[in-house]
C-alpha positions in Angstrom: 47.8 -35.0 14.6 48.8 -33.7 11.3 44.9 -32.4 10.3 44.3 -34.7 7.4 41.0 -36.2 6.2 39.8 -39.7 6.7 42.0 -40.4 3.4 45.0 -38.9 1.9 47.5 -39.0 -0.8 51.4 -39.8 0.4 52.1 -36.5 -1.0 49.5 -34.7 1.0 50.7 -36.5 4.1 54.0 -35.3 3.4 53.1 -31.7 3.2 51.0 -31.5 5.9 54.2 -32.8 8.1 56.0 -30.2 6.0 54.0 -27.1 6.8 53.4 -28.3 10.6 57.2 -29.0 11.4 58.1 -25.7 10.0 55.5 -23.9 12.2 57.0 -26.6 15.5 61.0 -26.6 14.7 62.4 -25.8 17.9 65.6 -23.9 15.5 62.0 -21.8 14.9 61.3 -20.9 18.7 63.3 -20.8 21.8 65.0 -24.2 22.4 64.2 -24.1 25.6 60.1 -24.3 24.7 59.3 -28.1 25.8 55.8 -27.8 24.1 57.2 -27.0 20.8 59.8 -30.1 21.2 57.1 -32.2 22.6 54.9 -31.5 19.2 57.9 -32.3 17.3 58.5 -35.5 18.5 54.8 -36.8 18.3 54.6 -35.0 14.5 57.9 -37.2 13.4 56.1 -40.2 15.2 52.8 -39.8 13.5 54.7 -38.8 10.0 56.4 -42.3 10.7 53.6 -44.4 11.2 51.7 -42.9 8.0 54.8 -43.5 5.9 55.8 -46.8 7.2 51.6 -47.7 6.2 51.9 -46.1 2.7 55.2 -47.8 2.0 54.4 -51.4 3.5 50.7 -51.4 2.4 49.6 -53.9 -0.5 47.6 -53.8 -3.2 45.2 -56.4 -4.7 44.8 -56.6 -8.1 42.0 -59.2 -8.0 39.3 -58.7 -10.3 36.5 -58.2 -7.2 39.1 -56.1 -5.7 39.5 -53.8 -8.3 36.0 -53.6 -9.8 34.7 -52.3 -5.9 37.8 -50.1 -5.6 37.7 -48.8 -8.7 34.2 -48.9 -10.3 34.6 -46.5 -12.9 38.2 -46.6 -14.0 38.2 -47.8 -17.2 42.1 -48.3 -18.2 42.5 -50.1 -14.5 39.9 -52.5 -15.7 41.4 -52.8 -19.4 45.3 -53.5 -17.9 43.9 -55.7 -15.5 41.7 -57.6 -18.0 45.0 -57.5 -20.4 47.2 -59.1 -17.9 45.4 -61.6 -15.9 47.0 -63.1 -12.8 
């Protein structure tokens, strides 16, 4: 729905919402255009469900976890190392 990859940042969901509820606003178009208030409502659905995902999702800072997640981040590994569980 709002064209993004198989993964993206919070801030790239945001502005993909952004630039397609600009192009969709019905204050854009004639009210009366029911297509253009029907995208509307299914963008603010699908921006909802991604933020709702992003904000309730939770990390694991496991050492498994973070080693396949992270392979090569170095610092990640060294705080996680630092401050075991």
């Amino acid at each position: 729905m709002l064209g993004l990859g198989e993964a993206a940042t919070l801030k790239e969901i945001r502005s993909a919402y952004r630039r397609l509820a600009h192009h969709y606003h019905p204050d854009k178009h004639d009210s009366a255009d029911e297509e253009n208030n029907e995208m509307m409502k299914k963008l603010n659905r699908a921006y909802k469900v991604l933020v709702d995902y992003c904000n309730d999702y939770r990390y694991s800072f496991r050492k498994e976890d973070t080693s396949r997640t992270y392979p090569f981040d170095e610092d990640l590994r060294t705080w996680r190392d630092k401050w075991s569980f």
